[in-house]
N, C-alpha and C positions, 0 to 999 in steps of 0.2 A: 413630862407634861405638867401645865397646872393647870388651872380654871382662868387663870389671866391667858395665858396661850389659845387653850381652846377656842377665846374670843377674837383672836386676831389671827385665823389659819391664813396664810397666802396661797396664792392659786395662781398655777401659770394653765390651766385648762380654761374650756369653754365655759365651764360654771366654778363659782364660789359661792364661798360660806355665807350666806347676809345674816342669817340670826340661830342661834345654839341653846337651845334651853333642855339640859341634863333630864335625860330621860322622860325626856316630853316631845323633842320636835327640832329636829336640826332643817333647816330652808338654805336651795340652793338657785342661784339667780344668776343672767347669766352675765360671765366676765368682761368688764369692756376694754381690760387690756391686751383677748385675747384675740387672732386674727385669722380666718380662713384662710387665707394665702399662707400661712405659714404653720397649717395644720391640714393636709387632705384628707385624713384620716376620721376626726371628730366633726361633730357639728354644735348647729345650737337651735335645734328644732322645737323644742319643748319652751317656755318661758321661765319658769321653774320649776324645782321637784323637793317637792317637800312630803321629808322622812316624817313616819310616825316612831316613836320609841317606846320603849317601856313593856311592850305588849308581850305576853311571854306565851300564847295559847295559838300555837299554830292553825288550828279548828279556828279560831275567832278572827284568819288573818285572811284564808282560805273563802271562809263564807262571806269576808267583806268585798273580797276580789272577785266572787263572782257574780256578787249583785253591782260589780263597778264603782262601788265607792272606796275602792284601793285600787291600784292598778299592778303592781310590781309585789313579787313575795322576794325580802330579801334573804341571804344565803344562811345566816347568821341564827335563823328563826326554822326554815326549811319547810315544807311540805308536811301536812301530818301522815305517816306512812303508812298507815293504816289506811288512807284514802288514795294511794298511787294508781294501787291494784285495779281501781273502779275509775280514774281518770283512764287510764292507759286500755280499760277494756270499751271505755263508750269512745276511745280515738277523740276526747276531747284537744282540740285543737289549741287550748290555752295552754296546754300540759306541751314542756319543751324540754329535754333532757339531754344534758352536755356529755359529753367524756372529762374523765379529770383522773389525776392518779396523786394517793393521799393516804395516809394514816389516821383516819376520820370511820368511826371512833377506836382509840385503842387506851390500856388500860395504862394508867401512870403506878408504879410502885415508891413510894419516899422511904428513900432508904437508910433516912437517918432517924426515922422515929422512932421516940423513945418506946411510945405502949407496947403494951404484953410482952414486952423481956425483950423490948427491941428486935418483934417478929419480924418485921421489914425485911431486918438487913441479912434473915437466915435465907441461903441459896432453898435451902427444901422447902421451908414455908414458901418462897415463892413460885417454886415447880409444883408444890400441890396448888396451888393457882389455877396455873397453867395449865391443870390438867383437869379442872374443876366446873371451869367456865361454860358452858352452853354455847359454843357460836354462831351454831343452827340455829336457835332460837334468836339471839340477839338479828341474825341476818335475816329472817321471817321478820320481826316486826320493824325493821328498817323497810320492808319495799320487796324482800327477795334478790336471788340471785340477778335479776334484770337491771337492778340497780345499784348492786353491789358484789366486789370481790373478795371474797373470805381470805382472809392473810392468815400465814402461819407463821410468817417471817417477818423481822422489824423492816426494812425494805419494799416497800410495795411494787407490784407490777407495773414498768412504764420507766422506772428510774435504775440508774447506774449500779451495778451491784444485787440488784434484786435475782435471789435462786429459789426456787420450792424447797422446803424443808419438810422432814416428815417426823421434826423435833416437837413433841406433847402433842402429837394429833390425835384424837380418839379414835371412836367407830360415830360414822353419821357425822362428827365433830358438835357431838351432842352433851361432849365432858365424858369422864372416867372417874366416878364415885369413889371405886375402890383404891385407885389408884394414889387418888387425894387423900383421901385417909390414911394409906400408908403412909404417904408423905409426911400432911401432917404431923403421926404417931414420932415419926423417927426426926421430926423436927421440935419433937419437945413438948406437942399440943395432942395428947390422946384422947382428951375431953373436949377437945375444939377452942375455939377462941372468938374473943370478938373485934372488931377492927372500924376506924371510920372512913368512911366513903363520902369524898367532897364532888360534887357534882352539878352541873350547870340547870337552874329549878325552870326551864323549860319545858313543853310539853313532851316535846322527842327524846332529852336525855334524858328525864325522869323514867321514861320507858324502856328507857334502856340500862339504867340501875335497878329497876324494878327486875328485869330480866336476871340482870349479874346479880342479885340479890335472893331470887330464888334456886339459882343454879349450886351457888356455891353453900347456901342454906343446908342443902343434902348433902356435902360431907363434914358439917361441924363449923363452918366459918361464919358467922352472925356478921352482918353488916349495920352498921350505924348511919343512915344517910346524912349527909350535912349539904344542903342544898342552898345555892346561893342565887341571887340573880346575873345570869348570863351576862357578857362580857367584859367590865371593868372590871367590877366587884370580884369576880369570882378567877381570873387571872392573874387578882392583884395577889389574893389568897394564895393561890395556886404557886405563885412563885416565890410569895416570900420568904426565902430564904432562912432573912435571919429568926424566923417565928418558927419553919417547919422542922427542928430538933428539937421541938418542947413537948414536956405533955400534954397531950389532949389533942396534939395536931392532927390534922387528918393521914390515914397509912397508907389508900388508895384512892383514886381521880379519876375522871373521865379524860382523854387527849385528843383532839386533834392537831393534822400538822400538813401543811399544805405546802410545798414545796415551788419554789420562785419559778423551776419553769424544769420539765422534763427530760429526760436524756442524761447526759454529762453532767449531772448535778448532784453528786456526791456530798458536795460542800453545802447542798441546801437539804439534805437529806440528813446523813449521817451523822455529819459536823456539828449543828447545832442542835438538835437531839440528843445528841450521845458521847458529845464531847467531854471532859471535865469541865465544868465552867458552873459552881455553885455558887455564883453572885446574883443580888437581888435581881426578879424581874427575869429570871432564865428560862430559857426553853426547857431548857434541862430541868425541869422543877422536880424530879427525885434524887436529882444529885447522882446521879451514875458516873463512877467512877472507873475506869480501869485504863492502867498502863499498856497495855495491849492493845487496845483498841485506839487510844491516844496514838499512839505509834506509828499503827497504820491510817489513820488520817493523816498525819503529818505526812509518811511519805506518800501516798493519794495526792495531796496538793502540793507537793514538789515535782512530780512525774509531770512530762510533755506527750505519755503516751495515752493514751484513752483506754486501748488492752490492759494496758498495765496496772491504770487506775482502777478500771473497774474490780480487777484482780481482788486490792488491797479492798476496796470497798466492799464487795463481795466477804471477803472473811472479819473485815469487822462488822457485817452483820451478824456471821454466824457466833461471833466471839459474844455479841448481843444476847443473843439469844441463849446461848450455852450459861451466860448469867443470868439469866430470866429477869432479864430489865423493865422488861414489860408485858402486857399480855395484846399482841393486836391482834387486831376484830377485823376489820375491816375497811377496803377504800371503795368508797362513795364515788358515785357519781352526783354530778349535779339537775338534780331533779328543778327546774324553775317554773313558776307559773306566771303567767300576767291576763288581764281582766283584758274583755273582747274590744276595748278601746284602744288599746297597744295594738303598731303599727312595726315591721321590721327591727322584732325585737329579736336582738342579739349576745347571744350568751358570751363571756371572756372565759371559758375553760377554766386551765388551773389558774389565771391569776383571778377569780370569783373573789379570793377574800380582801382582795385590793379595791377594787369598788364593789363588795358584794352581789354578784351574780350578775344583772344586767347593765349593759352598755347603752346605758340612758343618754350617750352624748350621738347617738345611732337610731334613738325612736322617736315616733311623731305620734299623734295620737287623731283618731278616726271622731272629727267635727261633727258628724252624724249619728253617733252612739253618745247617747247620755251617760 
């Protein structure tokens, strides 16, 4: 991408780009090359829709949507979750909550960093992690189990390969103090360590480093937050490769991963997650390596059987996980709101992060509400 590109996106849909100004205001108007007859699916009810950006207080996106001077929360930004609880108990009718299945949020380990003696890359340091975490807590202030499924395994429910594990679970899944300190001890750290934590400076994921941050507090792990602005800036970071084996880089991340489409998708799961593939810009951004799990991806996307595949996908998760590649948390559902002038609004499931939660080329809006 560059900023000349930005300015000239093409659009074979119902709306296009008409003007882009970087964290201020992207305006969508609608396409005249585009044709109803040769779309039944989309429309062009709306004349345009123009994005706000930059705004990073979910509370300030929430409170403009209900006094109707926003109309859509987009996906990126999210519901403040602390306020689900009290939408969902007055049956607020603006509150619409999709199914979707995802690795949103789970933890990223970089496993080529250099600090504190190249903690990262010790398998114990990162089981006493995983045994350290809170996910009770972290799943409380996301919304609750109503809105979310507590993962133990890199695979979430919904997708090819996904088994229950009952690999680093606590009691409550509330973490295991003593546990973690063993670990740690016998990983080199008897006095604890400290470590930096890159994270998206949002209101929701700040609250959810805030969580990992006192959790793992109680067995000796200090966290350093490095907080960035959500989505360019902080992905750009995220995967820079050729930056993150330096010192001072960051040693754990916030993840999410949202998978192109459900079922048979090993390949949008496993494969680019957990593949090898440390070149700039990766999904992969801790760089997880292992021959073993390479292996069986490769034969996964050579098989024509679906049993078969799921098989191999199936154990290169557990092979994930027996590395402690990562710590996951939890798959989201999609919680969306929209302001009482929204008409036949329609959620797009898992593909939300493709146009961000609603199907604006689907809604019309109520002439009679200000």
């Amino acid at each position: 991408g560059s900023a000349q590109l930005n300015q000239h996106i093409m659009s074979d849909g119902p709306y296009r780009i008409s003007s882009y100004t970087p964290n201020k205001q992207l305006v969508l108007t609608r396409n005249p090359a585009w044709k109803q007859s040769t779309d039944p699916l989309r429309h062009q009810y709306v004349n345009k829709v123009v994005v706000t950006l930059g705004t990073s207080s979910a509370q300030t996106v929430l409170t403009d949507i209900q006094a109707n001077s926003q109309d859509l929360f987009l996906v990126d930004l999210g519901i403040p979750s602390q306020s689900i609880a009290g939408l969902e108990a007055s049956h607020d009718p603006r509150l619409r909550i999709w199914p979707s299945t995802n690795l949103n949020p789970y933890i990223i380990f970089n496993l080529r960093s250099p600090n504190s003696g190249g903690a990262m890359g010790k398998l114990g340091m990162r089981q006493a992690i995983e045994y350290g975490v809170d996910k009770e807590a972290i799943l409380k202030v996301e919304g609750g189990p109503a809105l979310n499924t507590l993962l133990t395994g890199a695979i979430p429910p919904g997708n090819d390969g996904y088994t229950p594990t009952s690999l680093y679970t606590t009691p409550g899944n509330t973490g295991n103090t003593a546990k973690c300190n063993s670990l740690l001890a016998a990983a080199g750290y008897p006095h604890g360590l400290t470590l930096n934590y890159l994270y998206p400076n949002d209101s929701n994921d700040t609250i959810i480093f805030q969580s990992i941050l006192g959790s793992l507090r109680s067995c000796g792990i200090t966290l350093v937050g490095k907080p960035e602005p959500s989505g360019g800036a902080y992905f750009t970071d995220l995967g820079n490769t050729p930056q993150t084996n330096k010192p001072g880089t960051w040693d754990m991340a916030t993840g999410s991963w949202f998978p192109d489409w459900a079922g048979n998708d090993g390949r949008t799961v496993v494969q680019p997650v957990f593949q090898t593939n440390c070149v700039l810009g990766t999904v992969n951004a801790g760089c997880y390596s292992s021959t073993a799990v390479d292996s069986l991806i490769a034969r996964a996307l050579k098989t024509s059987s679906i049993p078969a595949s799921t098989t191999l996908w199936q154990q290169a998760g557990i092979d994930v996980m027996n590395d402690a590649a990562i710590v996951p948390l939890l798959s989201s559902k999609d919680a969306l709101y929209a302001s009482s002038r929204v008409r036949s609004a329609t959620g797009t499931a898992n593909f939300s992060t493709l146009i961000q939660g609603w199907d604006f080329t689907n809604i019309w809006l109520n002439p009679n509400t200000p």
